[in-house]
C-alpha positions as a Python dict, from the first residue, in 0.01 Angstrom:
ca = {
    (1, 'X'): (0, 0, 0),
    (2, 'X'): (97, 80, -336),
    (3, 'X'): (282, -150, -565),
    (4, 'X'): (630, -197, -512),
    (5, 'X'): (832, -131, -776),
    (6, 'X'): (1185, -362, -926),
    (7, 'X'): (1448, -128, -831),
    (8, 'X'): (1716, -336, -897),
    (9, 'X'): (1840, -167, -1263),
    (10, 'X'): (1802, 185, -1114),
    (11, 'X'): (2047, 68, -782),
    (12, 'X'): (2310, -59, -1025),
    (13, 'X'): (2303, 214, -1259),
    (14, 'X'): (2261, 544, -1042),
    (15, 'X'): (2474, 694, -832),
    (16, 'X'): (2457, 937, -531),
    (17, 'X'): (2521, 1263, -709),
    (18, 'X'): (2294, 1195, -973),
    (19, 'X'): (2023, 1131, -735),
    (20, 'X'): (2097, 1336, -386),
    (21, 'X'): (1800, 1215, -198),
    (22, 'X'): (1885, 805, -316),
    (23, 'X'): (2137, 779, 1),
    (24, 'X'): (1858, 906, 281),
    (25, 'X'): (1594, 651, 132),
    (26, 'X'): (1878, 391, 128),
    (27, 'X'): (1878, 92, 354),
    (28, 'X'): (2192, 63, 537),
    (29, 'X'): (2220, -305, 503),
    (30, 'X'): (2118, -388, 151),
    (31, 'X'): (2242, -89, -27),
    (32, 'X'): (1913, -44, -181),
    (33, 'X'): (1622, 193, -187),
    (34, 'X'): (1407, 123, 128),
    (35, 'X'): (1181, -180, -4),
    (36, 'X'): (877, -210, 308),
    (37, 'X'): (1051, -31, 569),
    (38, 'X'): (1028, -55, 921),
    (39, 'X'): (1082, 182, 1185),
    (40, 'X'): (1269, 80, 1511),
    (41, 'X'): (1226, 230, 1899),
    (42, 'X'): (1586, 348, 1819),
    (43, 'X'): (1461, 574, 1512),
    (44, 'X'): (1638, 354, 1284),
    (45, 'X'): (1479, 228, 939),
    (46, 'X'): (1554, -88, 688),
    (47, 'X'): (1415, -280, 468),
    (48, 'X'): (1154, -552, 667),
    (49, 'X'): (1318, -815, 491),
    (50, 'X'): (1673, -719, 584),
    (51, 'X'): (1603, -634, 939),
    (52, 'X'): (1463, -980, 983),
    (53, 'X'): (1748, -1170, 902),
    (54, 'X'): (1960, -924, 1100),
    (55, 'X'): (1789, -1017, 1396),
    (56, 'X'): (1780, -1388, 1392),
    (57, 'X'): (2132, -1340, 1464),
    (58, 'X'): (2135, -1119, 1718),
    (59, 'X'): (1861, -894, 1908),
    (60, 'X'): (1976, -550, 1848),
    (61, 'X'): (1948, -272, 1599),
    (62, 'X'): (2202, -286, 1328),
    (63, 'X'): (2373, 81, 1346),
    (64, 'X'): (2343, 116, 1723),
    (65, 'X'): (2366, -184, 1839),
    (66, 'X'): (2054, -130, 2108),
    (67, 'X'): (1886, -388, 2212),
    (68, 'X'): (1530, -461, 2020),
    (69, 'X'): (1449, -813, 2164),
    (70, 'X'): (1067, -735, 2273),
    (71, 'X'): (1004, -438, 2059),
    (72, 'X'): (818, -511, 1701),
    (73, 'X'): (926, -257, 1445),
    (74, 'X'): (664, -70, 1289),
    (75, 'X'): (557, 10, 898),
    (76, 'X'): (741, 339, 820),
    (77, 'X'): (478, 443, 607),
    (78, 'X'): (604, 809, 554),
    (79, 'X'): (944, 661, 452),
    (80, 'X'): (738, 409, 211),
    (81, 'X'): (583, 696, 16),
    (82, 'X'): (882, 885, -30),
    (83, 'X'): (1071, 538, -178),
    (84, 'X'): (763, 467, -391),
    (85, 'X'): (788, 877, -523),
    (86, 'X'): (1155, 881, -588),
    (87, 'X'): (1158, 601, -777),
    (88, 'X'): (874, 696, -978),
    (89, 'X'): (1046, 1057, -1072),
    (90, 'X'): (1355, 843, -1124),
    (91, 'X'): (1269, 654, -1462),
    (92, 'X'): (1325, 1054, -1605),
    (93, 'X'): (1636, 1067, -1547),
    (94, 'X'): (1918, 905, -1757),
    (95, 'X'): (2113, 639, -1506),
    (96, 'X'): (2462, 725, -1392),
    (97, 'X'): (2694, 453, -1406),
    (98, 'X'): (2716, 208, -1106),
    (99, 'X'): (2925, 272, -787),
    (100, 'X'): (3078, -35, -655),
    (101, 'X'): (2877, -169, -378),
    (102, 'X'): (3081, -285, -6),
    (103, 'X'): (3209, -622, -55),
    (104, 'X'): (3243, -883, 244),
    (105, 'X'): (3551, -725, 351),
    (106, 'X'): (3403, -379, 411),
    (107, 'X'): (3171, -255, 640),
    (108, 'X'): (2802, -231, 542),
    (109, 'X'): (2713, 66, 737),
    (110, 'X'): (3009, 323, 607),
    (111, 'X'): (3158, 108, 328),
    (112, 'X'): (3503, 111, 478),
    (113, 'X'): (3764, -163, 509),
    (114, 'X'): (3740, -373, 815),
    (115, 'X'): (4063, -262, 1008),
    (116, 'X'): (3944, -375, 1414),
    (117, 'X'): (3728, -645, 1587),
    (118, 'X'): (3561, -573, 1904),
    (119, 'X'): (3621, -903, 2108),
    (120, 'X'): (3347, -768, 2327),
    (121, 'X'): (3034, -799, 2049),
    (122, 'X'): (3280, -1039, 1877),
    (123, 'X'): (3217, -875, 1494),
    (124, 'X'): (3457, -647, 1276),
    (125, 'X'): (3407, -283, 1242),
    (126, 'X'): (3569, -7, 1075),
    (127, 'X'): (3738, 311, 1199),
    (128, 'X'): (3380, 491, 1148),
    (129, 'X'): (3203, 239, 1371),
    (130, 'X'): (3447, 340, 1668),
    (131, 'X'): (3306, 675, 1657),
    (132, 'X'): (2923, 588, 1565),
    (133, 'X'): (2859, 281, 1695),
    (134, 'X'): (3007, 297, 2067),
    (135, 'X'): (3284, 43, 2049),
    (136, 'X'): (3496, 332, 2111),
    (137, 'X'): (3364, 330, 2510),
    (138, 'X'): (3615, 152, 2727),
    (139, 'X'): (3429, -134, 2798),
    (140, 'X'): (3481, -239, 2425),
    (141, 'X'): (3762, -443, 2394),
    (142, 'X'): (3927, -350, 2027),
    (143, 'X'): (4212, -497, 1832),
    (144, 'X'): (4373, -482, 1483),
    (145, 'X'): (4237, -769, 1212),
    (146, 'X'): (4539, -954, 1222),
    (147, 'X'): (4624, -953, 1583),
    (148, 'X'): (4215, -1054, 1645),
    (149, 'X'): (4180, -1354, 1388),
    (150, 'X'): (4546, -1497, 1553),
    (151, 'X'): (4387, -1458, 1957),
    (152, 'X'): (4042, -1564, 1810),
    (153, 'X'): (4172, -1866, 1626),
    (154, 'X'): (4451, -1959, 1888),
    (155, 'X'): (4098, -1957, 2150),
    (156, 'X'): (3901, -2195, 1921),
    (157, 'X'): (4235, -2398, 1908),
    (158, 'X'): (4185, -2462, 2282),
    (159, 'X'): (3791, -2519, 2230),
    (160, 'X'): (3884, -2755, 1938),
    (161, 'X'): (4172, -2947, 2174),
    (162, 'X'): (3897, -3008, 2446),
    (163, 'X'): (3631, -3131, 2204),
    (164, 'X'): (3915, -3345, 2000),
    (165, 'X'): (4011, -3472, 2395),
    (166, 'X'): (3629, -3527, 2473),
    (167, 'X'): (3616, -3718, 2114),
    (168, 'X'): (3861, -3940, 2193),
    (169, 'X'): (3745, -4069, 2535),
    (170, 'X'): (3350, -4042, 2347),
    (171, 'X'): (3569, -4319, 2072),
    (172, 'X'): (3688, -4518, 2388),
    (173, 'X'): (3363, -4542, 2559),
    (174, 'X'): (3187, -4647, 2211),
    (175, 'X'): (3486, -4939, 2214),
    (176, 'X'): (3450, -5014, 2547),
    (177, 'X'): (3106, -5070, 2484),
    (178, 'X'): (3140, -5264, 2202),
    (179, 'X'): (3383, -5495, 2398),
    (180, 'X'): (3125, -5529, 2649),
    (181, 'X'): (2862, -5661, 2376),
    (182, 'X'): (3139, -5869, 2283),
    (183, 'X'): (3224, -5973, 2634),
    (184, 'X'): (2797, -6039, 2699),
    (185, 'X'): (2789, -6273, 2386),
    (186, 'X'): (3102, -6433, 2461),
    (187, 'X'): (2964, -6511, 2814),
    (188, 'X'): (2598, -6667, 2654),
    (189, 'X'): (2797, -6886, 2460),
    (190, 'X'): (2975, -6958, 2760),
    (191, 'X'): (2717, -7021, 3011),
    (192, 'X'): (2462, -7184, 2767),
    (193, 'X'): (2719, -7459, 2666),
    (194, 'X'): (2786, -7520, 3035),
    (195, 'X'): (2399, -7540, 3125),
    (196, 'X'): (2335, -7760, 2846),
    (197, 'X'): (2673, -8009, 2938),
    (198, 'X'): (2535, -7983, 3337),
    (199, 'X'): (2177, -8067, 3239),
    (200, 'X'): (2301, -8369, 2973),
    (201, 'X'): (2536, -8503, 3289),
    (202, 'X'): (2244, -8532, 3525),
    (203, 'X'): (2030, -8669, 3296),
    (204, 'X'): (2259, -8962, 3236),
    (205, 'X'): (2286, -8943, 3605),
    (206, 'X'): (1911, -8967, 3655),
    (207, 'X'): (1892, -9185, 3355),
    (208, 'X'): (2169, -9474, 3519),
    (209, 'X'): (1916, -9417, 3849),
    (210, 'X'): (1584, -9445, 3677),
    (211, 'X'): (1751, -9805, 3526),
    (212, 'X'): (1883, -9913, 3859),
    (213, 'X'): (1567, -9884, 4036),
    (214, 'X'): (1374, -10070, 3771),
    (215, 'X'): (1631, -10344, 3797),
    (216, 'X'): (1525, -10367, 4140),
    (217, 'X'): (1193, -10372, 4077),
    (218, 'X'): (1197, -10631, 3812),
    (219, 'X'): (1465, -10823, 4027),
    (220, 'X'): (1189, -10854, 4293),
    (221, 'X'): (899, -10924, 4109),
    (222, 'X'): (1055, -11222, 3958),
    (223, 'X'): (1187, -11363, 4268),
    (224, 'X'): (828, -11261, 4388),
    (225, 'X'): (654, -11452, 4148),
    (226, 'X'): (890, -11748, 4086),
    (227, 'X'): (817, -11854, 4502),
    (228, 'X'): (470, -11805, 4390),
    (229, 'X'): (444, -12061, 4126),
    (230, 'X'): (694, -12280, 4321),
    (231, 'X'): (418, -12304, 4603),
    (232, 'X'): (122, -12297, 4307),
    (233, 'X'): (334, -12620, 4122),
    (234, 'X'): (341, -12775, 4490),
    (235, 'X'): (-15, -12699, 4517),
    (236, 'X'): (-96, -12850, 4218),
    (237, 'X'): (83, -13160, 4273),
    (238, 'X'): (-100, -13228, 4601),
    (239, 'X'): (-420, -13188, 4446),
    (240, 'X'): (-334, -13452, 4224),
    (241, 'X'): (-229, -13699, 4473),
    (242, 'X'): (-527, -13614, 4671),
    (243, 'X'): (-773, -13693, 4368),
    (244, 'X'): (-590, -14008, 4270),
    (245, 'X'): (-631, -14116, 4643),
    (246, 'X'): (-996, -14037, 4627),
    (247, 'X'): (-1067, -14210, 4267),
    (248, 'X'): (-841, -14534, 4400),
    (249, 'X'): (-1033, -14536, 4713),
    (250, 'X'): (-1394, -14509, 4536),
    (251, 'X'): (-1286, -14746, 4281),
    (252, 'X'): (-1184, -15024, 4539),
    (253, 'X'): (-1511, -14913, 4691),
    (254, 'X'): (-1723, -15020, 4453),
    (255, 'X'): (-1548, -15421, 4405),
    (256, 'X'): (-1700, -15705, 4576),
    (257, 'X'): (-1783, -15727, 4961),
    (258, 'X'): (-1501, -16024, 4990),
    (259, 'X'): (-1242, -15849, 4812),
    (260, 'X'): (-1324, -15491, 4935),
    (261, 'X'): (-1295, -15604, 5265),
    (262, 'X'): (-981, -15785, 5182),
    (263, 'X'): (-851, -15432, 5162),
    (264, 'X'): (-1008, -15248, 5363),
    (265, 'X'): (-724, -15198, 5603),
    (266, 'X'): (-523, -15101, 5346),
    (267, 'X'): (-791, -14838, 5219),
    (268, 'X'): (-796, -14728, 5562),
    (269, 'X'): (-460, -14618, 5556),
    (270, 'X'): (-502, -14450, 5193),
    (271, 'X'): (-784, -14257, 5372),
    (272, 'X'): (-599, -14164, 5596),
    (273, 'X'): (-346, -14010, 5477),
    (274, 'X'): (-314, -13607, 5541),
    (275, 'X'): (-193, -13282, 5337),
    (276, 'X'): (-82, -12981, 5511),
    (277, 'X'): (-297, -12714, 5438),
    (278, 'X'): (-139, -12427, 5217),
    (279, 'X'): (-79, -12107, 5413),
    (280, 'X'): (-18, -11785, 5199),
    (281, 'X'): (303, -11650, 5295),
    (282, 'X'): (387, -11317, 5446),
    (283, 'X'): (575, -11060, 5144),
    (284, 'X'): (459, -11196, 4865),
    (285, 'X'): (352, -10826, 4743),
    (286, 'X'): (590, -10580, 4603),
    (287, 'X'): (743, -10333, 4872),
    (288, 'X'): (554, -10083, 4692),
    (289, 'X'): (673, -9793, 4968),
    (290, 'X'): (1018, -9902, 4871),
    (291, 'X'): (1004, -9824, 4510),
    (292, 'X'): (762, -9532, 4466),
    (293, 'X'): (751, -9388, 4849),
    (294, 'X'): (884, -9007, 4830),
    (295, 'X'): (1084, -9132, 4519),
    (296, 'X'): (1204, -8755, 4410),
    (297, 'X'): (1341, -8697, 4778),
    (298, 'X'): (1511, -9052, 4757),
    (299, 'X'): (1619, -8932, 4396),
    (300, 'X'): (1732, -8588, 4490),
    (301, 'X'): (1909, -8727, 4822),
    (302, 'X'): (2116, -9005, 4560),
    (303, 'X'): (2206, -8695, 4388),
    (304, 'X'): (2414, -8551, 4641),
    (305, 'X'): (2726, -8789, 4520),
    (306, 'X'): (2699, -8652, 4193),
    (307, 'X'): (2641, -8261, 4272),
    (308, 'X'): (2993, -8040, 4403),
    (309, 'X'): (2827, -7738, 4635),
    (310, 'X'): (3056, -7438, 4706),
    (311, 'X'): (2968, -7161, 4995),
    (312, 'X'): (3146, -6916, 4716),
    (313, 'X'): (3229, -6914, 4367),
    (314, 'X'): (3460, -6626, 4208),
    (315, 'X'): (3272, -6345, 4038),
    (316, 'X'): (3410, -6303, 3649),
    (317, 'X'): (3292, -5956, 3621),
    (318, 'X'): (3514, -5818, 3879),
    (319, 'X'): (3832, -6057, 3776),
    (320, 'X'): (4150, -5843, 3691),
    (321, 'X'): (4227, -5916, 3306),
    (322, 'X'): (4562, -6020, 3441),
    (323, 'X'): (4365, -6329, 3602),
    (324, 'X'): (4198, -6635, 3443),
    (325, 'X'): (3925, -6842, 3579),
    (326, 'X'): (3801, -7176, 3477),
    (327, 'X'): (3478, -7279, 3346),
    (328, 'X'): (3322, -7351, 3655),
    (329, 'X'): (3430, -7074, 3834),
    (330, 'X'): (3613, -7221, 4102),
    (331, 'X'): (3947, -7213, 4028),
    (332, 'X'): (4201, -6936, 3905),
    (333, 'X'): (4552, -6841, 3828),
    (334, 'X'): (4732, -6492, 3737),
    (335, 'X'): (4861, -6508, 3319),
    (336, 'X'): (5140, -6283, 3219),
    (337, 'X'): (4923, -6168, 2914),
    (338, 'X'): (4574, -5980, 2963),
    (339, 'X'): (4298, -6161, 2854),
    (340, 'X'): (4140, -6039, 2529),
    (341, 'X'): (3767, -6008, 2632),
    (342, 'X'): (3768, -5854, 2942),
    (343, 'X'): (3551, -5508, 2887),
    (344, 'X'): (3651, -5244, 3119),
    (345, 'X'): (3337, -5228, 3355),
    (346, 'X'): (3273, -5070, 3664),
    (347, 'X'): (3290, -5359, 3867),
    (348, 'X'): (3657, -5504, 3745),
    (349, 'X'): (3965, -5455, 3908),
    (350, 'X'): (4188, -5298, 3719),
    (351, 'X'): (4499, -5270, 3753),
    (352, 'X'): (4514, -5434, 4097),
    (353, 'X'): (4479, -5835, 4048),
    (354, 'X'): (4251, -5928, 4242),
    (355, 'X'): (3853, -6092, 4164),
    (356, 'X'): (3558, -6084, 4440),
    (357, 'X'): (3294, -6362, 4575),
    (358, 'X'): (3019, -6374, 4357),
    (359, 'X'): (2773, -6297, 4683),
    (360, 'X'): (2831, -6004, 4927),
    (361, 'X'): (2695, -6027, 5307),
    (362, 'X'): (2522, -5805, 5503),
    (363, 'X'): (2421, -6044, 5822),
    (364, 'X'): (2490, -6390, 5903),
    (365, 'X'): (2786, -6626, 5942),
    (366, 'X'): (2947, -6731, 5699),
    (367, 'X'): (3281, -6931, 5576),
    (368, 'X'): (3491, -7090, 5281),
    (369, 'X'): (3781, -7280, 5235),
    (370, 'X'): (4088, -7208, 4937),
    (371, 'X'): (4330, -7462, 4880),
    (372, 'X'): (4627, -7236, 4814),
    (373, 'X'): (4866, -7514, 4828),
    (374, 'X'): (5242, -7427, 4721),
    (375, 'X'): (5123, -7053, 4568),
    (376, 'X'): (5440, -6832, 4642),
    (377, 'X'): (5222, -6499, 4698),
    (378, 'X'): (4875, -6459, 4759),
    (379, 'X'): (4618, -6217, 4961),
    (380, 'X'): (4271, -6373, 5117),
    (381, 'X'): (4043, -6190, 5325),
    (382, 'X'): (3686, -5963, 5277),
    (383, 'X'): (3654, -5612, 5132),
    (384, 'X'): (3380, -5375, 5142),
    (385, 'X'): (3187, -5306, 4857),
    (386, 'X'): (3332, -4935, 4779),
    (387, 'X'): (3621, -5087, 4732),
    (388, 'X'): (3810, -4857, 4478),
    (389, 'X'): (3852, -5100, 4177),
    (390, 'X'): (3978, -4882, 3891),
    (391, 'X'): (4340, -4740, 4089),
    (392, 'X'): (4611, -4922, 4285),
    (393, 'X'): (4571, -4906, 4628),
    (394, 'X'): (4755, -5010, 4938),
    (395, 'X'): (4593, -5333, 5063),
    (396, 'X'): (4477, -5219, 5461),
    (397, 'X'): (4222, -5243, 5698),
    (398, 'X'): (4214, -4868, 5657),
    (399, 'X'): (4107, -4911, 5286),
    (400, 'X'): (3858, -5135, 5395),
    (401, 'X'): (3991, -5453, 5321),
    (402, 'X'): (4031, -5722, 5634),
    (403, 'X'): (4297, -5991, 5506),
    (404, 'X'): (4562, -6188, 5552),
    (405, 'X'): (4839, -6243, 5313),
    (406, 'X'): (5176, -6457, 5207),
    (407, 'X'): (5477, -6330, 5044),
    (408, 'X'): (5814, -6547, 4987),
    (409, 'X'): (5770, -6744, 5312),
    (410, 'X'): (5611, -6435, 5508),
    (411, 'X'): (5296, -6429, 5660),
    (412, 'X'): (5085, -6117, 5740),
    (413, 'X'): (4795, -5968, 5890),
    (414, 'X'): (4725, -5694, 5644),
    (415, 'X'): (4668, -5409, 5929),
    (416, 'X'): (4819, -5074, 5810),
    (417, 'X'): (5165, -5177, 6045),
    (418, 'X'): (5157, -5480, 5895),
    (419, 'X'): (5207, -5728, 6161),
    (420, 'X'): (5348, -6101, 6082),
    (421, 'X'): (5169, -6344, 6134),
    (422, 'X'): (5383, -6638, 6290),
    (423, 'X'): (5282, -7002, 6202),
    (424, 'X'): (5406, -7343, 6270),
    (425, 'X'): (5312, -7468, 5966),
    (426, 'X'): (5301, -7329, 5642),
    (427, 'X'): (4890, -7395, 5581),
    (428, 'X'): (4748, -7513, 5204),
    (429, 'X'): (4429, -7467, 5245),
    (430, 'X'): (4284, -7146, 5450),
    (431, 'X'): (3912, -7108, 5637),
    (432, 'X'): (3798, -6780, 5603),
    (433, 'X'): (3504, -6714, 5829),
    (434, 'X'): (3307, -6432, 5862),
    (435, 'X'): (3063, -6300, 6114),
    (436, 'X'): (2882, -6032, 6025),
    (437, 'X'): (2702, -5993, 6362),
    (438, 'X'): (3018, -6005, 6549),
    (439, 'X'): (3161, -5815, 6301),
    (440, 'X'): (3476, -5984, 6300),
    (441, 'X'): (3658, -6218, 6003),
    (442, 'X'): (3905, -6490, 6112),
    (443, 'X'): (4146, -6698, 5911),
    (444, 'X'): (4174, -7051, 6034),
    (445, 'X'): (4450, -7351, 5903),
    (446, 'X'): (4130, -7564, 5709),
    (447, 'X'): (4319, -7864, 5735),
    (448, 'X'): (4410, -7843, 6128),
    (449, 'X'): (4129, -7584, 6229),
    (450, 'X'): (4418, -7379, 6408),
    (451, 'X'): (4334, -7021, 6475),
    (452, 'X'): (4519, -6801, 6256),
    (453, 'X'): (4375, -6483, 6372),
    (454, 'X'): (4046, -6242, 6398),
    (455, 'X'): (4020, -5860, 6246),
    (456, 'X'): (3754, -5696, 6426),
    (457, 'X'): (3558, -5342, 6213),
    (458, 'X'): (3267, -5211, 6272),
    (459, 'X'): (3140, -5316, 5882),
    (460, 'X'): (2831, -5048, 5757),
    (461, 'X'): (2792, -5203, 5411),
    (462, 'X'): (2827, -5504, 5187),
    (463, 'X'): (3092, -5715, 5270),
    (464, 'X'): (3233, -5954, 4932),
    (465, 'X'): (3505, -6249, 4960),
    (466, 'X'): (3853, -6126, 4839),
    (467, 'X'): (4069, -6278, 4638),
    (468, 'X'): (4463, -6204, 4547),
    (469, 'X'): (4652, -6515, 4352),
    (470, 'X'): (4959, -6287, 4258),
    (471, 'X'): (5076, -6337, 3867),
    (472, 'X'): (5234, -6697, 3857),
    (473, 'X'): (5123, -7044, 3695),
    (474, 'X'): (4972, -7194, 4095),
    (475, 'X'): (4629, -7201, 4029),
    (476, 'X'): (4405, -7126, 4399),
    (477, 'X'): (4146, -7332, 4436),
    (478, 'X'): (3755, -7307, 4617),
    (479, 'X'): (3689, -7626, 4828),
    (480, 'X'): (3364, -7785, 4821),
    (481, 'X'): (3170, -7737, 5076),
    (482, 'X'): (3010, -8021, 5284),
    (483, 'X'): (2629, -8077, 5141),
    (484, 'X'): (2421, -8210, 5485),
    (485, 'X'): (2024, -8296, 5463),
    (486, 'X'): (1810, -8235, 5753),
    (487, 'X'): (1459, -8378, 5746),
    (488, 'X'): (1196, -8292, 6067),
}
């Protein structure tokens, strides 16, 4: 192909009636003689260079809007020649002075003002692109400048009022994860204190018991060994009566026939005389079984004065922020301000006060006791594990929730009729057992082992303990629960 030549000083100077054939080998988006054209399915021609950046926005041909997606334009090598000729044969010709080229507000195709927008290809045209271009057709959707940027901006208003809303709740999920990281640091400062306090009480625990049982052992290996040497002294002292005996008696022995016989009798009796013989006792050995026979069972079994065991233990991570719970997890009380690290997570109730087991059930039997005592409100019972956490809700077997509650002096099963529950005496502490193969839960007095009374379902998932203190200063309490050893 021949060598292009810098047009750019002939486009500014020229104009169209100087040069009648400049506006058919002019491209209709640059204003400027054809530089590489290109030839479209559609007949239409542009610069290559123009016509590539037209179509990165969109996939059709610039003056008639067909689409060119999967067509590749083609060298308009005809069209080259004749750009490369005229501008050759223009250099004779003295320049005319320079039209004004289409600014941003005018169309590029016509040069006219921009007067309509077609909301249907979304882009401004001019009165000449009605007729030319086919946004005249009724499927075209046209409207005046002003009226169009008002609609168009008043739509983006709504766009920008759903991604401000979706913004906002992005900003509260960043905090609420931040609060959580918070919360998760909070909680290993937390729990490692309380390891290290529970490790440094049993070791003084198994410290005090390591000292006691070597007391004992040193108690009895000095009595031991102090009715040893009492027999050994014994010993010895009869040994040394025995050989003075036997030197007096060999002495008197060897004296003279007259005066050895003189005492014989008495020699006799010397001679006579008898020791016991020394027996070793039974026990003298350490009771070696005693002090080192399955010590760490002995150990662990000593423990069980010094260890609390509890069937359940309240679950922090689903306590209402309205609640607080103490260190060991066993105790809690409503507050009447929320507690500052309390991230909202799935699992917490919120804004219904109430904070699960730490354990949920699927089979078995099991029961725990909370010492309620004077609490003026409260709710006790199971739940299932769908239980909605995040909404109030009414509090019914029809909810999934099997429990019992107290109110001002009013007991109730919490069925959705709400039947009272009569009782003879008000109880403090309340057995809550739970049979998940009878599928039944029953509340029981736990100081008198009366029957309160049973809720029967038909449970088909997890099944957690339930808690409800109400908002007041009574703190509910979990009992211990009996710690038994069985050995076989």
């Amino acid at each position: 192909m021949a060598e292009r030549m810098d047009t750019s000083d002939f486009d500014d100077n020229m104009s169209e009636d100087s040069f009648p054939l400049q506006e058919d080998l002019t491209c209709p988006i640059c204003k400027g003689v054809f530089r590489d054209p290109v030839l479209l399915p559609c007949s239409h021609s542009f610069c290559r260079e123009c016509l590539e950046k037209c179509l990165q926005q969109r996939q059709r041909c610039p003056i008639c809007r067909v689409e060119c997606k999967e067509q590749q334009p083609i060298t308009n090598r005809a069209l080259n020649y004749a750009c490369e000729s005229f501008l050759k044969e223009r250099v004779l010709f003295k320049p005319a002075p320079k039209q004004p080229l289409a600014t941003a507000e005018h169309c590029p195709q016509h040069r006219l003002e921009f007067t309509l927008f077609c909301l249907t290809d979304e882009e401004p045209i001019c009165v000449q692109c009605v007729a030319q271009n086919g946004h005249g057709s009724g499927s075209h959707e046209l409207l005046p400048i002003a009226k169009a940027a008002s609609f168009c901006k008043e739509e983006l208003g709504h766009n920008v009022q759903v991604f401000e809303s979706k913004l906002d709740s992005f900003m509260k999920t960043k905090n609420n994860f931040c609060n959580t990281v918070e919360c998760i640091k909070h909680q290993a400062r937390e729990a490692e204190k309380m390891i290290k306090a529970e490790f440094e009480r049993l070791h003084k625990v198994l410290e005090t018991e390591e000292a006691v049982r070597l007391k004992v052992l040193a108690d009895e290996e000095r009595q031991k060994i102090l009715a040893l040497d009492n027999m050994i002294a014994k010993i010895s002292n009869d040994i040394q009566a025995m050989s003075d005996n036997i030197d007096t008696i060999k002495t008197e022995m060897g004296d003279k026939d007259i005066l050895f016989l003189k005492k014989y009798s008495d020699l006799t009796m010397r001679a006579k005389l008898t020791w016991g013989n020394p027996q070793h006792p039974k026990d003298t050995l350490l009771d070696m079984a005693k002090h080192v026979g399955s010590l760490g069972f002995k150990i662990w079994k000593d423990m069980q004065t010094h260890i609390n065991y509890n069937p359940v233990v309240f679950d922090p991570n689903t306590s209402s922020p309205w609640l607080a719970l103490d260190p060991n997890l066993t105790s809690l009380k409503g507050i009447q301000e929320e507690v500052a690290v309390a991230p909202a997570n799935p699992e917490r109730f919120d804004p219904c006060v109430f904070v699960l087991g730490n354990e949920g059930f699927t089979a078995g039997r099991h029961k725990w006791d909370i010492i309620v005592g004077d609490t003026p409100k409260w709710i006790l019972g199971v739940c299932k594990e769908s239980l909605i956490r995040k909404k109030t809700f009414t509090v019914s077997t029809k909810r999934g929730v099997w429990a019992i509650s107290h109110s001002e002096g009013i007991y109730s099963v919490m069925t959705p009729e709400r039947k009272e529950l009569k009782v003879e005496k008000p109880p403090e502490r309340v057995r809550v057992s739970l049979n998940m193969d009878k599928s039944e839960v029953s509340f029981w007095d736990g100081e008198t082992s009366k029957h309160l009374c049973t809720l029967t379902c038909q449970f088909n998932e997890k099944i957690f303990p339930l808690f409800g203190p109400g908002i007041h200063g009574t703190p509910m309490v979990l009992a211990p629960g009996k710690i038994s050893i069985h050995t076989s």
